[in-house]
PDB file of N, CA, C and O in Angstrom:
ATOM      1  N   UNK A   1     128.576  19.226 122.350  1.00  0.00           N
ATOM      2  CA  UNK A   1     128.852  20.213 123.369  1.00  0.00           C
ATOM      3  C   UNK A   1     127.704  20.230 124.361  1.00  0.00           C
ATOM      4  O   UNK A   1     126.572  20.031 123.920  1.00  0.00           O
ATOM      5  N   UNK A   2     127.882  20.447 125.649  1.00  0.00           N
ATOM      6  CA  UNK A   2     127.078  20.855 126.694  1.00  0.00           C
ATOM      7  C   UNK A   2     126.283  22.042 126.395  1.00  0.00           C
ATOM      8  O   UNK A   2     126.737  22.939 125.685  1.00  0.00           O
ATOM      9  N   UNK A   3     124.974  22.090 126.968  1.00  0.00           N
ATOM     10  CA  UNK A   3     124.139  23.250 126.721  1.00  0.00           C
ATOM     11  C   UNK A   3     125.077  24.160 127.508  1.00  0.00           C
ATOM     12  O   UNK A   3     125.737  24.837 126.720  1.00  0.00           O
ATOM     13  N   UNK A   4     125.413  24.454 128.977  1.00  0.00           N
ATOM     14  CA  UNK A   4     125.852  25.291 129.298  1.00  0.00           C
ATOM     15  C   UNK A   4     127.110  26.076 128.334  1.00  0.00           C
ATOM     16  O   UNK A   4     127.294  27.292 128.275  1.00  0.00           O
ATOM     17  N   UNK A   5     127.890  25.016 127.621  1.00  0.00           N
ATOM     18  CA  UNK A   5     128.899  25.918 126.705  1.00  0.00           C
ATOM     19  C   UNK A   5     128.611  26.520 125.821  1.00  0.00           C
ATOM     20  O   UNK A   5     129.584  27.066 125.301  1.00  0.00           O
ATOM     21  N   UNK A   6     127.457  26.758 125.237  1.00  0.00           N
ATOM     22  CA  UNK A   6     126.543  28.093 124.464  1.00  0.00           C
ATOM     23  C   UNK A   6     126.681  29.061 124.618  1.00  0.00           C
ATOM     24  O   UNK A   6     127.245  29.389 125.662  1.00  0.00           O
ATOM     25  N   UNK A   7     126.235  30.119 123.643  1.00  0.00           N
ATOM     26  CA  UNK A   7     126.745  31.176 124.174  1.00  0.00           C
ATOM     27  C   UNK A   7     124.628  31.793 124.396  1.00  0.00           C
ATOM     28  O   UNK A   7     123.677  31.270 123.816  1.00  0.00           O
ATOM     29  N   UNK A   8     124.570  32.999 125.414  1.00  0.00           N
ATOM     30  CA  UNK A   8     123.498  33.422 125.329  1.00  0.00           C
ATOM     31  C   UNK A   8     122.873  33.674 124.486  1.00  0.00           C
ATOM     32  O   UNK A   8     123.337  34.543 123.747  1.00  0.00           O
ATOM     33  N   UNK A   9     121.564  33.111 124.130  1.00  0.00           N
ATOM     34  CA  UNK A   9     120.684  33.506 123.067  1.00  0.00           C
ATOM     35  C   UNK A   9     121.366  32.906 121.667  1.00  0.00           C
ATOM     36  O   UNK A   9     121.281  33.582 120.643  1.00  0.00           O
ATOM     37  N   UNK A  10     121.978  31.744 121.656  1.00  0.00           N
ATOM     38  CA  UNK A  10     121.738  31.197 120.678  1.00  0.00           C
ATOM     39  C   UNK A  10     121.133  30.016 120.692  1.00  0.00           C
ATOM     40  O   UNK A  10     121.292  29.286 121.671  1.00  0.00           O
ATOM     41  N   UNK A  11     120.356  29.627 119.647  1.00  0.00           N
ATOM     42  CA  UNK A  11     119.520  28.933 119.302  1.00  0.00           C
ATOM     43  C   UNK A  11     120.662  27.340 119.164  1.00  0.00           C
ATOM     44  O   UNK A  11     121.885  27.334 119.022  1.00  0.00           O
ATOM     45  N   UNK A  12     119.942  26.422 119.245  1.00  0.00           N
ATOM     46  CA  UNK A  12     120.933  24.581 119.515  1.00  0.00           C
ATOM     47  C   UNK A  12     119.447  23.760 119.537  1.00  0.00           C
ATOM     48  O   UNK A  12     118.257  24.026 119.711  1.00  0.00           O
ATOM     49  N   UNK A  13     120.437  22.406 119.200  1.00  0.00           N
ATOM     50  CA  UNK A  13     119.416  21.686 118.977  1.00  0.00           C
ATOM     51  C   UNK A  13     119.569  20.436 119.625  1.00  0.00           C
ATOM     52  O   UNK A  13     120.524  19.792 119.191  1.00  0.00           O
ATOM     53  N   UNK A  14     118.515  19.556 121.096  1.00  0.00           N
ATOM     54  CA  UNK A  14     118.546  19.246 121.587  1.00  0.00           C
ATOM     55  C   UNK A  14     118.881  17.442 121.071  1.00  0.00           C
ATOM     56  O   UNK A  14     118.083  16.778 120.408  1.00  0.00           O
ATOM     57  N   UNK A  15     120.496  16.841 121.670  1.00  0.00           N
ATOM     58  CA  UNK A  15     120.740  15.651 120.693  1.00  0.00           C
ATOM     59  C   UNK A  15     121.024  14.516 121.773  1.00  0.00           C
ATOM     60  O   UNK A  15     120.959  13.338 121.421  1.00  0.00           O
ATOM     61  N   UNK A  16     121.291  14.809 122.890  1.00  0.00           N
ATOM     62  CA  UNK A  16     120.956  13.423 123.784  1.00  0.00           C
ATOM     63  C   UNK A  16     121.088  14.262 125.526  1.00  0.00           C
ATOM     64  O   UNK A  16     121.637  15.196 126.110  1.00  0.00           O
ATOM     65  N   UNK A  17     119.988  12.929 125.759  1.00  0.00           N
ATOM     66  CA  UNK A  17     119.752  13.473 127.335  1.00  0.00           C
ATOM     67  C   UNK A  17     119.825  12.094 128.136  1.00  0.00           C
ATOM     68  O   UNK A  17     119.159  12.010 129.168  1.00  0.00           O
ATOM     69  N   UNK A  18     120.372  11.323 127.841  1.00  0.00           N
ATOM     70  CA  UNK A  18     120.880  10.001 128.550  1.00  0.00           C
ATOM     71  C   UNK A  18     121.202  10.344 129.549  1.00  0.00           C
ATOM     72  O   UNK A  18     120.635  10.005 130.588  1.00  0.00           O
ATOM     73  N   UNK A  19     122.383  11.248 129.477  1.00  0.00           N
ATOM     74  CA  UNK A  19     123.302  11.005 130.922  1.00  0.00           C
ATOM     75  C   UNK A  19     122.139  11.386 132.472  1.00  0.00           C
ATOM     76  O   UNK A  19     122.300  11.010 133.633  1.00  0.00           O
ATOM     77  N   UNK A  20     121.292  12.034 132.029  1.00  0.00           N
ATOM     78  CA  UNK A  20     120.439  12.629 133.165  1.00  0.00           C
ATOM     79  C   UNK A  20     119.503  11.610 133.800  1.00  0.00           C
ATOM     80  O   UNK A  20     119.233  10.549 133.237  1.00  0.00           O
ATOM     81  N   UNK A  21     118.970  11.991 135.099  1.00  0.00           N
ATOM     82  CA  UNK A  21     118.086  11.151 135.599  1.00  0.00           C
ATOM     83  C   UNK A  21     117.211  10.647 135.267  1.00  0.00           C
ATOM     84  O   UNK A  21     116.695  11.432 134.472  1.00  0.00           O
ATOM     85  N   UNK A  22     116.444   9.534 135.347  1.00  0.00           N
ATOM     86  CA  UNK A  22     115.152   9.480 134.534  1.00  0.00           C
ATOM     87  C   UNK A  22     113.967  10.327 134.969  1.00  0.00           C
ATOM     88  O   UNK A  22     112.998  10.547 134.241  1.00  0.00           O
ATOM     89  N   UNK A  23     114.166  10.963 136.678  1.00  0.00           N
ATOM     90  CA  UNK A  23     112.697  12.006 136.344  1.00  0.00           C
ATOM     91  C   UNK A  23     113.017  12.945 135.858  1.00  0.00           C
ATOM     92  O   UNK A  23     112.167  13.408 135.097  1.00  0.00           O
ATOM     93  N   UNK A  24     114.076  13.592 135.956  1.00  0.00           N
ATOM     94  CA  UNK A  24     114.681  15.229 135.334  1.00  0.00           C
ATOM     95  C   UNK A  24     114.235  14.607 133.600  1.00  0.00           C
ATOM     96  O   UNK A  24     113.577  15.450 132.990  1.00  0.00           O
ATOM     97  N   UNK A  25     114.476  13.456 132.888  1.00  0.00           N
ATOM     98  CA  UNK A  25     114.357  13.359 132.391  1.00  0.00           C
ATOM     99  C   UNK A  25     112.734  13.567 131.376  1.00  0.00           C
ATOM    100  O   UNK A  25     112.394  14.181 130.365  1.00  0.00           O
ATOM    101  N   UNK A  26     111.978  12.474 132.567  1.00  0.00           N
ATOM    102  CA  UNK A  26     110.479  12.360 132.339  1.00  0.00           C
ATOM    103  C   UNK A  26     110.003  14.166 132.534  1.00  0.00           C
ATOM    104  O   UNK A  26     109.077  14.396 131.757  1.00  0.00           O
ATOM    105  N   UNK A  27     110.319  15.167 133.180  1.00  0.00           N
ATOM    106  CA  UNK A  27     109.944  16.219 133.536  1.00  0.00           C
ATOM    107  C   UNK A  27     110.210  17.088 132.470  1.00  0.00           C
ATOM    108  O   UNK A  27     109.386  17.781 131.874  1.00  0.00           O
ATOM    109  N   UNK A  28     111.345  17.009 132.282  1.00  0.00           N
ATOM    110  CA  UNK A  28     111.665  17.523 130.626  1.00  0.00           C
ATOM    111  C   UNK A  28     110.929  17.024 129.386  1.00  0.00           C
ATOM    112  O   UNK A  28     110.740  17.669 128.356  1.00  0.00           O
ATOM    113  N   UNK A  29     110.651  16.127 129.572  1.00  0.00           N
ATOM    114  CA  UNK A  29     109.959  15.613 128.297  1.00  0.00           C
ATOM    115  C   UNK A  29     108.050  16.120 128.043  1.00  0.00           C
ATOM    116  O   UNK A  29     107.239  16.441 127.174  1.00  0.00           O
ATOM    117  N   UNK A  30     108.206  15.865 129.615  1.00  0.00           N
ATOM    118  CA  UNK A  30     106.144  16.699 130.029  1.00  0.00           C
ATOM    119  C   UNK A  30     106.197  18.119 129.368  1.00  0.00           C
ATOM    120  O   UNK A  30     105.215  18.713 128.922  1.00  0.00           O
ATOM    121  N   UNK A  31     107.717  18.656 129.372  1.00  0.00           N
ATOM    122  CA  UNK A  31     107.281  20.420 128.973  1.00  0.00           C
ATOM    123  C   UNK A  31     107.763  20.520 127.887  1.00  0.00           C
ATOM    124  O   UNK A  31     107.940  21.652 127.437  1.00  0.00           O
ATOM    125  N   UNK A  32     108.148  19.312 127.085  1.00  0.00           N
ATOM    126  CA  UNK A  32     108.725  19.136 125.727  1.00  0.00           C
ATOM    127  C   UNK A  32     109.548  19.357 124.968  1.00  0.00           C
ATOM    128  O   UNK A  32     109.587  19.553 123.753  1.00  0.00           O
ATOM    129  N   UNK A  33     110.578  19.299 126.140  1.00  0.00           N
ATOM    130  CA  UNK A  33     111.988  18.983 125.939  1.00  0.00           C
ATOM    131  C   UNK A  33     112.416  17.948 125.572  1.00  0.00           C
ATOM    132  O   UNK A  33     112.513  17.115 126.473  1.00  0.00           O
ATOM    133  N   UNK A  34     112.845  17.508 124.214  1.00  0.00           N
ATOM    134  CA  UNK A  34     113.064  16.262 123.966  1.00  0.00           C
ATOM    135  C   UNK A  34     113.979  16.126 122.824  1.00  0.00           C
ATOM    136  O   UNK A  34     114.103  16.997 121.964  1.00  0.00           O
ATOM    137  N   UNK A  35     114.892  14.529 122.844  1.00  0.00           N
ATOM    138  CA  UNK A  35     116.002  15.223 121.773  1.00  0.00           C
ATOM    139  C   UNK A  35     115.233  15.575 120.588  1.00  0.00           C
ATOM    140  O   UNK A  35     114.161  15.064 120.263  1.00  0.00           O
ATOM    141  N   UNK A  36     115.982  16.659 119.853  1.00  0.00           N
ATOM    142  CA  UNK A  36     115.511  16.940 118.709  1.00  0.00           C
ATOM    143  C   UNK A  36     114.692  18.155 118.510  1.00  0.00           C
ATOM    144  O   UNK A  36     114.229  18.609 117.464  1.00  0.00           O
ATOM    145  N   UNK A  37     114.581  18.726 120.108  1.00  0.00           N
ATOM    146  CA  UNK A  37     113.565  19.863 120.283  1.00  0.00           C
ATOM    147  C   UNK A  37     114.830  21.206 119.944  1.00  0.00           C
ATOM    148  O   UNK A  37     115.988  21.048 120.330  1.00  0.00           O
ATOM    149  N   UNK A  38     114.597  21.893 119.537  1.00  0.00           N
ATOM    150  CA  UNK A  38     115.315  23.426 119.501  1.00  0.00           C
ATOM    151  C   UNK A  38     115.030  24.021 120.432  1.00  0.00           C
ATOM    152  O   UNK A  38     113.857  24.215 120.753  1.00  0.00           O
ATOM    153  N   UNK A  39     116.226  24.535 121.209  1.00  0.00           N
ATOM    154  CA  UNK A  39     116.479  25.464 122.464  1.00  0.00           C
ATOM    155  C   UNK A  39     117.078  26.495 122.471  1.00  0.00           C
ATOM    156  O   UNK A  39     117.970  26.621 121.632  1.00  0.00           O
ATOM    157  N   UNK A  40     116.796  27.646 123.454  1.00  0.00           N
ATOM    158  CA  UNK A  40     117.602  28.733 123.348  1.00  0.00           C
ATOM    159  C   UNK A  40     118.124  29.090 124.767  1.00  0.00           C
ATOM    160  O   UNK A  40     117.309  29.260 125.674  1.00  0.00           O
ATOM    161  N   UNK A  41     119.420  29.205 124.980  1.00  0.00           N
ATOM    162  CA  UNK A  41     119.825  29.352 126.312  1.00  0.00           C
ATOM    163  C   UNK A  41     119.741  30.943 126.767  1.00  0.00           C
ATOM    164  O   UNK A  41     120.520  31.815 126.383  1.00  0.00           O
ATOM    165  N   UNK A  42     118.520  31.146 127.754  1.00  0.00           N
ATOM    166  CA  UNK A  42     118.347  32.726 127.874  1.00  0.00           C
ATOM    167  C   UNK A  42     119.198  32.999 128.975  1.00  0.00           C
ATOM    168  O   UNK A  42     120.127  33.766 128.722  1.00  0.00           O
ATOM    169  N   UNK A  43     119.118  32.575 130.106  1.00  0.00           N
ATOM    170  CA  UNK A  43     120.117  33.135 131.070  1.00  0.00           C
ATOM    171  C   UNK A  43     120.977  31.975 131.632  1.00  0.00           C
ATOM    172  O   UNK A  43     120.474  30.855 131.540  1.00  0.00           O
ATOM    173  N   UNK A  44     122.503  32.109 132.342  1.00  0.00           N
ATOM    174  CA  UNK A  44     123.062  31.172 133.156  1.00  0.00           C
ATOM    175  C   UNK A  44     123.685  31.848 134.152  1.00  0.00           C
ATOM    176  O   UNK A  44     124.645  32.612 134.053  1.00  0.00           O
ATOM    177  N   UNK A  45     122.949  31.450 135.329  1.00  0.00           N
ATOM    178  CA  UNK A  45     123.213  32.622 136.197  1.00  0.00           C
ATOM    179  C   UNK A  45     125.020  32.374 137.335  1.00  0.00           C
ATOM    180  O   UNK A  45     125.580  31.279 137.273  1.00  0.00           O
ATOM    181  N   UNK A  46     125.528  33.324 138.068  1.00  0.00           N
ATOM    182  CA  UNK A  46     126.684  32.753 137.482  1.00  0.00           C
ATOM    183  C   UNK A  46     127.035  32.197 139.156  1.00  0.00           C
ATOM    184  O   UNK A  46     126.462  32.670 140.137  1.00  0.00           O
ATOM    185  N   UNK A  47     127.802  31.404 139.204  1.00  0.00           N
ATOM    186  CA  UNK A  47     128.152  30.662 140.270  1.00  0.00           C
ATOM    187  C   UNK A  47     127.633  29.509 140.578  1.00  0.00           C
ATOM    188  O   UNK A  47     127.227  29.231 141.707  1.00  0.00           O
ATOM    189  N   UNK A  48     127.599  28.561 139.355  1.00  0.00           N
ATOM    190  CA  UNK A  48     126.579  27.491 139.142  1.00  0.00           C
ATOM    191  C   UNK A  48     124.925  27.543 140.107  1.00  0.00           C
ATOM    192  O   UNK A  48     124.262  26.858 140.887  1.00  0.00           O
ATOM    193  N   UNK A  49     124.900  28.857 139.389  1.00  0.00           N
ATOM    194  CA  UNK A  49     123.047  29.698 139.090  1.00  0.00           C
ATOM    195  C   UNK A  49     122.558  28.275 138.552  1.00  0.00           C
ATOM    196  O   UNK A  49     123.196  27.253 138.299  1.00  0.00           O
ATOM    197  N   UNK A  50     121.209  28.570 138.470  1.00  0.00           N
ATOM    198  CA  UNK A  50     120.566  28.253 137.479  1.00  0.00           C
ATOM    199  C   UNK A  50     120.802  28.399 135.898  1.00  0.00           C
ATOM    200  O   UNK A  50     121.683  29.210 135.615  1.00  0.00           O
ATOM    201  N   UNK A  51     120.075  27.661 134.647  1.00  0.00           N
ATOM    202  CA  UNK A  51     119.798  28.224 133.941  1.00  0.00           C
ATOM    203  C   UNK A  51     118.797  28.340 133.152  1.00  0.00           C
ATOM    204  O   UNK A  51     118.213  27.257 133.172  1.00  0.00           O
ATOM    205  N   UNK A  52     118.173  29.198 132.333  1.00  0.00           N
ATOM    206  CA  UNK A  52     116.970  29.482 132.114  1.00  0.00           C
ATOM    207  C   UNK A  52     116.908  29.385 130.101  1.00  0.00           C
ATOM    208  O   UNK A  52     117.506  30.050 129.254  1.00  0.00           O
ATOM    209  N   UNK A  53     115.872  28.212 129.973  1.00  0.00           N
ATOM    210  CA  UNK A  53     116.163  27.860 128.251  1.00  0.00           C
ATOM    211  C   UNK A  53     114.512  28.280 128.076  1.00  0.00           C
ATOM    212  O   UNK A  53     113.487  28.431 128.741  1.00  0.00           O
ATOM    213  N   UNK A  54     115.007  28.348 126.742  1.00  0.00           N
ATOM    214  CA  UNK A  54     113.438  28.879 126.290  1.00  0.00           C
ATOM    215  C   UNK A  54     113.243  27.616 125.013  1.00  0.00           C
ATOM    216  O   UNK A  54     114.029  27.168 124.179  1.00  0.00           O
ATOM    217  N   UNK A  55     111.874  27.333 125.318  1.00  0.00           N
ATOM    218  CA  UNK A  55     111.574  26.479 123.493  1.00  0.00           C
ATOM    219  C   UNK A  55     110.061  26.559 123.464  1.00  0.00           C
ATOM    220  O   UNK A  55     109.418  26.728 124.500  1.00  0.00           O
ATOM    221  N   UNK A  56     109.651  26.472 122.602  1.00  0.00           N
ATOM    222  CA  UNK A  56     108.459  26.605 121.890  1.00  0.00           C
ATOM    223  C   UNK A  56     107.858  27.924 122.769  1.00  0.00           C
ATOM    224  O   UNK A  56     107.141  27.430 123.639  1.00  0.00           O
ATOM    225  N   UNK A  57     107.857  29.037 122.867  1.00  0.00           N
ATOM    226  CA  UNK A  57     107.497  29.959 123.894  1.00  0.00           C
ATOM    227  C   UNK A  57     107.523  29.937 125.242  1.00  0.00           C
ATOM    228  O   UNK A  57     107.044  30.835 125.934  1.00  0.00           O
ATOM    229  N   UNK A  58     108.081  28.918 125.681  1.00  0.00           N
ATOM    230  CA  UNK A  58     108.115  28.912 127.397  1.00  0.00           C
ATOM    231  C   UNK A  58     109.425  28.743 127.883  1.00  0.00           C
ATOM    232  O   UNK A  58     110.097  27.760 127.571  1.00  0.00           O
ATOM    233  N   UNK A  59     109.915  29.811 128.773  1.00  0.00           N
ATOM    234  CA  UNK A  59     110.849  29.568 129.604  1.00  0.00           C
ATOM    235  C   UNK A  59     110.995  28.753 130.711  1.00  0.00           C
ATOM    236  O   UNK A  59     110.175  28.742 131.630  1.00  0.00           O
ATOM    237  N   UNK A  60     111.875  28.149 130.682  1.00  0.00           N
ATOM    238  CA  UNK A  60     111.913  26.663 131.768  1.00  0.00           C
ATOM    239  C   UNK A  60     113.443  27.098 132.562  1.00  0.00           C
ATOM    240  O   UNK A  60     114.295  27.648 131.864  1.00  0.00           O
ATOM    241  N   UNK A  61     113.667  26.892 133.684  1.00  0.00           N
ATOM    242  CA  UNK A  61     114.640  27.501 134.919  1.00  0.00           C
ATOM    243  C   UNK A  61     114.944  25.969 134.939  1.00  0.00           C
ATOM    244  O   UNK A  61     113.910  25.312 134.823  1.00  0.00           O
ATOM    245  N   UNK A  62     116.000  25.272 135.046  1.00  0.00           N
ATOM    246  CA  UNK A  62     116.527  23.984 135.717  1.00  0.00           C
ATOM    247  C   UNK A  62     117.811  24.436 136.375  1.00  0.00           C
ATOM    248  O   UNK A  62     118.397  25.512 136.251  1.00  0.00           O
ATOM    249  N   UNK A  63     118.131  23.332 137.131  1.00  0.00           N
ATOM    250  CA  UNK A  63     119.649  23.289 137.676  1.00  0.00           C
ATOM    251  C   UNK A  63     120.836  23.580 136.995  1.00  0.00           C
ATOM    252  O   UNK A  63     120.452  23.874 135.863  1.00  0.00           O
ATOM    253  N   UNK A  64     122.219  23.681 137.032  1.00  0.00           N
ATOM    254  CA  UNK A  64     123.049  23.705 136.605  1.00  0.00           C
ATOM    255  C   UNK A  64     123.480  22.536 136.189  1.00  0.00           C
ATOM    256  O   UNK A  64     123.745  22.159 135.047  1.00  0.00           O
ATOM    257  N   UNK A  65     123.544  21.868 137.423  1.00  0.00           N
ATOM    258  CA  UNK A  65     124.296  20.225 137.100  1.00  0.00           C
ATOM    259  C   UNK A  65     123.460  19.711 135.503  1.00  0.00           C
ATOM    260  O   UNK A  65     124.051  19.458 134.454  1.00  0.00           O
ATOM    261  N   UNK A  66     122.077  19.667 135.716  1.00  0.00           N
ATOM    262  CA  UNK A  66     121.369  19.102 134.778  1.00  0.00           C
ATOM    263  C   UNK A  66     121.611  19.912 133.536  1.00  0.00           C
ATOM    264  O   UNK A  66     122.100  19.152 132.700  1.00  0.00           O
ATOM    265  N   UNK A  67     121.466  21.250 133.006  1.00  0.00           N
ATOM    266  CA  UNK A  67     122.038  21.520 132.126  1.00  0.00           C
ATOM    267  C   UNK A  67     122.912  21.128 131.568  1.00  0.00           C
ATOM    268  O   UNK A  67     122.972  21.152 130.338  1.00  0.00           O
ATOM    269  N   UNK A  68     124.070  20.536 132.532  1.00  0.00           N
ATOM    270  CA  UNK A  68     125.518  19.690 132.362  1.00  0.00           C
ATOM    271  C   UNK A  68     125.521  18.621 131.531  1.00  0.00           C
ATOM    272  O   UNK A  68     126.483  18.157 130.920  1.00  0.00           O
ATOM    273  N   UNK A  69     124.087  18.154 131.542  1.00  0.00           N
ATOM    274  CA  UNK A  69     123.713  16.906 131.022  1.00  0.00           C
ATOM    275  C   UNK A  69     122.946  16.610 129.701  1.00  0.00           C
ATOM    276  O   UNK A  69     122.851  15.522 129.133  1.00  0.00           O
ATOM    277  N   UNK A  70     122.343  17.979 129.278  1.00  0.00           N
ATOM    278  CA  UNK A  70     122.189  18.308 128.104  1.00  0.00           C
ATOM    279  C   UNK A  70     122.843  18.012 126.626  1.00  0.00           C
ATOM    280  O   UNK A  70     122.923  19.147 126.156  1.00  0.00           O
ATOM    281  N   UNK A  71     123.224  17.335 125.891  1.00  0.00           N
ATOM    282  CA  UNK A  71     124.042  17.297 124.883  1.00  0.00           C
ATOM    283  C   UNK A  71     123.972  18.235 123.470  1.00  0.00           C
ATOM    284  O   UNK A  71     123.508  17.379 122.717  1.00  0.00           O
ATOM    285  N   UNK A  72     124.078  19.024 122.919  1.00  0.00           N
ATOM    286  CA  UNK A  72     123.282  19.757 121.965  1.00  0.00           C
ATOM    287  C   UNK A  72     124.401  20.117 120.654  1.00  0.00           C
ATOM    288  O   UNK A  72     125.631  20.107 120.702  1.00  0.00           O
ATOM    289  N   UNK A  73     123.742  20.346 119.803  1.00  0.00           N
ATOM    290  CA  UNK A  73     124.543  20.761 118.858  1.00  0.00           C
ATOM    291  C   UNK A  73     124.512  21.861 118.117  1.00  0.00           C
ATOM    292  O   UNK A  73     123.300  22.046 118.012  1.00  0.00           O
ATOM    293  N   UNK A  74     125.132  22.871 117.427  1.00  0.00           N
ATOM    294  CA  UNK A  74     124.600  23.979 116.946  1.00  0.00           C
ATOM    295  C   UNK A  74     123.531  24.181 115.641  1.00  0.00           C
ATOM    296  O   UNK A  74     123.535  23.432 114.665  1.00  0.00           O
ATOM    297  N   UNK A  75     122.953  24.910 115.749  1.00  0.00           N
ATOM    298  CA  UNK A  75     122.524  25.140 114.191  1.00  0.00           C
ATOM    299  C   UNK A  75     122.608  26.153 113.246  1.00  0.00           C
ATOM    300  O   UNK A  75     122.161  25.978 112.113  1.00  0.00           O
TER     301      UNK A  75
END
């Protein structure tokens, strides 16, 4: 499932990020986002908003589209 199809504030676990660009990619990975990392989707704001994930204590804001691109699974 797509990160965006989460529901708020549950916890998922990050399982492929292929489809995305390679800097969105490389940029995600600098703040340590990476598959296998645990995420929590805090806000998606609505009208293809932003959305705002939290992991290891830091909230990170990306695009919508790129969220799109997220692959994740529950836990």
């Amino acid at each position: 499932m797509k990160l965006t199809d989460t529901l708020k504030g549950s916890k998922v676990k990050v399982i492929d990020l292929s489809t995305m660009s390679d800097l969105v990619r490389r940029r995600l990975s600098d703040l340590g986002i990476v598959e296998g990392t645990t995420v929590c989707l805090c806000k998606a704001l609505p009208f293809g908003g932003p959305c705002t994930i939290e992991s290891k204590g830091q909230c990170i804001a990306i695009r919508r589209k790129e969220a799109l691109c997220i692959q994740v699974e529950a836990l």
